[in-house]
C-alpha positions in Angstrom: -2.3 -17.8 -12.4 0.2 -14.6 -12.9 -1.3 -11.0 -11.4 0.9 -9.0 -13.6 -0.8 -7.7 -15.8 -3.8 -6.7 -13.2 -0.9 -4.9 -11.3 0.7 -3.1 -14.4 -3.2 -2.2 -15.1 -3.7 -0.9 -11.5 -0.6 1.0 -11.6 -1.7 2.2 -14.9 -5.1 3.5 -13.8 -3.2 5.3 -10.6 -1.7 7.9 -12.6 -4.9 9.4 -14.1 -7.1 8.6 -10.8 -8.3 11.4 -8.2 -7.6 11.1 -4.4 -10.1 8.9 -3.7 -9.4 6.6 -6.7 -6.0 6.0 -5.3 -7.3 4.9 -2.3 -9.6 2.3 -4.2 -6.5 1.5 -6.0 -4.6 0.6 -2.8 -7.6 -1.3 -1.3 -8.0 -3.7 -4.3 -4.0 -4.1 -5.0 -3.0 -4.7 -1.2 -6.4 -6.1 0.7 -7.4 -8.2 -2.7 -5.2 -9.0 -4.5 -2.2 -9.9 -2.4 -4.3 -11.5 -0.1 -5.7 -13.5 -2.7 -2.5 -14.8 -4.4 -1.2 -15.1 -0.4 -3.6 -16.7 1.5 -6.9 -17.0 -0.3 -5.9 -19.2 -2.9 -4.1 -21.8 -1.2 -7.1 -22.1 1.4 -9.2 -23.3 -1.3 -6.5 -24.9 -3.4 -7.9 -29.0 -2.2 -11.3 -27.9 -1.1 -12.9 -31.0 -3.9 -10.4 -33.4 -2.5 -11.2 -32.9 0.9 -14.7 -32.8 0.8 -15.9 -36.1 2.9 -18.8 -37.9 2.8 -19.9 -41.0 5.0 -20.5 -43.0 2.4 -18.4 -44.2 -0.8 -21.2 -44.9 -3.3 -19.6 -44.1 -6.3 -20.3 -40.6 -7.9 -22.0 -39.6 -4.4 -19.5 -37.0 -3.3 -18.9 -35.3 -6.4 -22.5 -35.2 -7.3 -23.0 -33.1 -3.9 -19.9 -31.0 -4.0 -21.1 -29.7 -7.2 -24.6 -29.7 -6.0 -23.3 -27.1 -2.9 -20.3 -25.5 -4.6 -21.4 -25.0 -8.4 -18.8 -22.6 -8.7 -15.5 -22.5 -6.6 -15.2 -19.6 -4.3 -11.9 -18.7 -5.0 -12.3 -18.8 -8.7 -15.8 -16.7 -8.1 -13.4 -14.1 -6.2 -10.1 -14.3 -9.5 -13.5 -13.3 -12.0 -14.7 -10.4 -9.6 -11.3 -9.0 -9.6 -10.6 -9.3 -13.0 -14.1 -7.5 -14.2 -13.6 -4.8 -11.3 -10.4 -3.9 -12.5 -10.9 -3.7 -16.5 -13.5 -1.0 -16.7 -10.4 1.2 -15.6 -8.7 0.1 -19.1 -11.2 2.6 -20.6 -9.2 5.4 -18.8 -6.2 4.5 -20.3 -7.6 3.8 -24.0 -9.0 7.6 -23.6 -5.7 8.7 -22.4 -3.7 7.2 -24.9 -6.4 8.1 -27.6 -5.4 12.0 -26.5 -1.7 11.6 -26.6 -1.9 9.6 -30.0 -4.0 12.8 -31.3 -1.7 15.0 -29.9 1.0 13.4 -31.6 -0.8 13.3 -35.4 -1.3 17.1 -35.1 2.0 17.8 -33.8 0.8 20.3 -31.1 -0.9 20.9 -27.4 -4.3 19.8 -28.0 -4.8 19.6 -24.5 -3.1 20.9 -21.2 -2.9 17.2 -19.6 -4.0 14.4 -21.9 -4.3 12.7 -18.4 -6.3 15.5 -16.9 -10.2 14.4 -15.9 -12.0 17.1 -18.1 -14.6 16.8 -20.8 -14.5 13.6 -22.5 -12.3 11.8 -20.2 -14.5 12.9 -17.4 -17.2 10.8 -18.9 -15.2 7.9 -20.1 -14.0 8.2 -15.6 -17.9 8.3 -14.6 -18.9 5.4 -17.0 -15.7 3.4 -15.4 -16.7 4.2 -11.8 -20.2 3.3 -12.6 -19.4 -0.5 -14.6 -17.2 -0.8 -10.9 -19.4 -0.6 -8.5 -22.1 -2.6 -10.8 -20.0 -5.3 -11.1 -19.5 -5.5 -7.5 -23.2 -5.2 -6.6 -23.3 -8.0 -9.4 -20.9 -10.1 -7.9 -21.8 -9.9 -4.3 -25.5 -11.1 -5.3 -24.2 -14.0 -7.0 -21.9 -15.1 -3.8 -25.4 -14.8 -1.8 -27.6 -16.6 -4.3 -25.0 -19.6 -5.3 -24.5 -20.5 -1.8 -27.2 -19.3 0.2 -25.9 -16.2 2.0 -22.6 -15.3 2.7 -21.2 -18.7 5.2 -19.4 -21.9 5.1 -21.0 -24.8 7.0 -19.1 -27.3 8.6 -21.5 -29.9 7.4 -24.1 -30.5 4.8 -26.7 -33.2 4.2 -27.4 -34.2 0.6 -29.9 -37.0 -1.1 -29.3 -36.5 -4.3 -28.6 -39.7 -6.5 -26.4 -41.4 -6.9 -26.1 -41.4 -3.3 -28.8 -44.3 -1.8 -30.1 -41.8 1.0 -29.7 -38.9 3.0 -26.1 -38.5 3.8 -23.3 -36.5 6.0 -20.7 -34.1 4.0 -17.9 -32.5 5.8 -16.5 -29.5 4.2 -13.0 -28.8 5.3 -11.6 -26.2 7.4 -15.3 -24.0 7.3 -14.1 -21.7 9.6 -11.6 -20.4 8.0 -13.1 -20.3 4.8 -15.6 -18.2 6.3 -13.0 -15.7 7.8 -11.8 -15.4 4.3 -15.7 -14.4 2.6 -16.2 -12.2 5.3 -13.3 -10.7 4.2 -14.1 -10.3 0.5 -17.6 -9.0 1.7 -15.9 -6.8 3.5 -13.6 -5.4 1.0 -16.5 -5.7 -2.2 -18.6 -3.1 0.3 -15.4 -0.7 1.0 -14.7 -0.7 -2.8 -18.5 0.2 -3.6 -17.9 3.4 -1.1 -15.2 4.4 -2.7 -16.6 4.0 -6.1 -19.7 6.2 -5.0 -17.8 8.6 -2.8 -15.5 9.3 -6.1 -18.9 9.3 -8.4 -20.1 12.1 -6.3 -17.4 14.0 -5.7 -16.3 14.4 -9.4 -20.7 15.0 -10.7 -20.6 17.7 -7.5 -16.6 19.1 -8.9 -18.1 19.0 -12.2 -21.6 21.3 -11.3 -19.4 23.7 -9.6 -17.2 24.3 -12.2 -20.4 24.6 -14.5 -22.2 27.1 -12.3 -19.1 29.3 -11.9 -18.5 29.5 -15.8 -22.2 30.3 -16.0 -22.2 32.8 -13.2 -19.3 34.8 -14.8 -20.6 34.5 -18.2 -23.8 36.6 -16.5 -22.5 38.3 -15.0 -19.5 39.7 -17.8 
């Protein structure tokens, strides 16, 4: 799969993102993505092929791979990046929206069409807030499909076809595990961020507020 276009987006958002939004940007570009495209991915690359069972009844091993890994990891990981990252599109639709208007009237409609004020600051808030509910989301579903957040070594499964109880070996668990750890990890870094940003720009936004109030009183 090609990452361009998540990068292009990501380097997009940076441009119109505060300090802290930077910093997210940098976590999910460098400790996501690239180690996703170059580690992650080929870790999981043969994980149905190598998953061995002592038995060959035909149908047995796929019917408990699927029955212990309804979704893949690593494809479960690409779809939390991809819906983490989009929400920032919004930023740059209401950015370009501003520059497009600008351009229709021919004049300075704004003093930065990138600046987070008014409008944009909403369209930043919902963005932060679709963010970090996509990676509450997301981390919930890891923990549901597969029982909390590890990778056994083995697994017993007795569901037909297979004639009885029987021994499946999942391949190199302990690395896998390393690698969800990391994602946990990272998921719980990025909802900081998220919140810390949230709360920085409500509290930015107050004071600004009170001050035009307290001069408007006070004039």
């Amino acid at each position: 799969m090609s990452w361009g276009f998540l990068h292009r987006l990501l380097s997009g958002v940076n441009k119109y993102s505060t300090g802290i939004g930077r910093i997210w940007v940098a976590v999910v570009f460098i400790f996501r993505l690239l180690v996703y495209i170059a580690a992650a991915e080929n870790i999981w690359k043969y994980e149905h092929d190598e998953f061995e069972c002592n038995i060959k009844q035909p149908g047995c091993e796929n019917v408990c791979f699927d029955h212990f890994f309804p979704v893949s990891h690593i494809r479960l990981w690409a779809l939390q990046l991809i819906m983490v990252s989009t929400p920032s599109l919004l930023v740059v639709f209401h950015v370009a929206y501003r520059e497009n208007r600008e351009k229709r009237h021919n004049q300075k409609l704004y003093k930065s069409p990138g600046e987070i004020d008014g409008g944009l600051l909403c369209t930043y808030l919902i963005s932060l807030s679709l963010k970090t509910g996509f990676e509450i989301v997301f981390l919930i579903l890891f923990y549901k499909l597969y029982s909390g957040f590890k990778v056994p070594s083995l697994v017993k499964c007795d569901i037909r076809p297979c004639p009885n109880t029987v021994d499946c070996y999942i391949s190199k668990p302990t690395e896998k595990m390393i690698f969800l750890y990391f994602l946990v990890v990272t998921s719980c870094l990025c909802i900081v961020l998220n919140l810390s940003e949230l709360s920085y720009l409500i509290f930015k936004y107050s004071i600004k507020c009170y001050r035009k109030r307290y001069i408007r009183k006070h004039q």
